[in-house]
N, C-alpha and C positions, 0 to 999 in steps of 0.2 A: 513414512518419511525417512529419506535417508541423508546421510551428513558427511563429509569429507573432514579432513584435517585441517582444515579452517574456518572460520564461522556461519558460512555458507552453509543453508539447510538444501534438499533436493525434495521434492514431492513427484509423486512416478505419473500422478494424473497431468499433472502441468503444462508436459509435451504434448498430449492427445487435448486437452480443451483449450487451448489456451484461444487458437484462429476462431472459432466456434463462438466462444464469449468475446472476443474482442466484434467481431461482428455484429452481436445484439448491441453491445453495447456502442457502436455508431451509429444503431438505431436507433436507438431513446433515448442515451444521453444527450444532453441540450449542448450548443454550443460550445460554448462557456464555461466557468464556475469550477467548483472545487469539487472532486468528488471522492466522499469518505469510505472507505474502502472497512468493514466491520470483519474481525476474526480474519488479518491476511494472511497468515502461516508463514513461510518461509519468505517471501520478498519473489519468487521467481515472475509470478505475474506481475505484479505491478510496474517492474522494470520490462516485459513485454509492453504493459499496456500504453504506458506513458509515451514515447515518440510516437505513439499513431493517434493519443489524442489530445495532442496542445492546439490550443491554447489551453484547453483545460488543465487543471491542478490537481494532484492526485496526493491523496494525505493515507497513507495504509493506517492499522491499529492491531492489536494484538494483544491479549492480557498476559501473554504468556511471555515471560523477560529474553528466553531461549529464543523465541522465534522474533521478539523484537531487534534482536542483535542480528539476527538473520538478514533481516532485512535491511538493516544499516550496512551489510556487507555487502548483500546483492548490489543496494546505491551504492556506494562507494565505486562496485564495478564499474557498473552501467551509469554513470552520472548523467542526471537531466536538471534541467533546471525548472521543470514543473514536477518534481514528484519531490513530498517532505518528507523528512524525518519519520519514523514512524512516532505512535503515539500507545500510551498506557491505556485501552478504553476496552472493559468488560462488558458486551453488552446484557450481560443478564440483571447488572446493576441500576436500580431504579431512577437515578441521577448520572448523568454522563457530564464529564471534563471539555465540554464543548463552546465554554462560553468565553467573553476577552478577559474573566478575572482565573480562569485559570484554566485555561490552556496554554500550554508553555512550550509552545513549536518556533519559536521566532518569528519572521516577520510574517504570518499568516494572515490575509485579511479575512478577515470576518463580516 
């Protein structure tokens, strides 16, 4: 992973999968809905993925504070109005922050 002089991260895979996984992913994902994005690393995909799949909502997460700032920088570039904030969520953790008493994304429905 490499990183510039602002809080933008770069992952070198990004460019080669990115067409690849967006592809599957108009396969199977549903319509609709929100879709939790676990361990997103830098933000680079998520801001590809997001205009090619609204309506759907894209919520990234990351446990790592570095790469969640990452991705608040990536949105900020690319602003969409279906991709949130990113969020605190380890998934090795036995209990996930996914529920309406404390998940603190703003106006996310659940």
């Amino acid at each position: 992973m490499n990183t510039n002089s602002d809080r933008k991260h770069f992952a070198p895979a990004t460019q080669g999968n990115r067409e690849a996984i967006l592809e599957v992913l108009l396969q199977v994902l549903p319509a609709n809905g929100t879709i939790s994005e676990i361990a997103s690393g830098t933000g680079e995909q998520a801001v590809f993925f997001v205009p090619h799949l609204a309506p759907r909502k894209w919520l990234p997460s990351d446990p790592n504070p570095i790469l969640r700032n990452s991705i608040a920088a990536w949105s900020e570039e690319f602003k969409s109005e279906n991709l949130y904030p990113p969020i605190d969520l380890d998934a090795q953790l036995p209990t996930w922050p996914m529920d309406k008493d404390t998940l603190s994304i703003g106006q996310l429905p659940l």
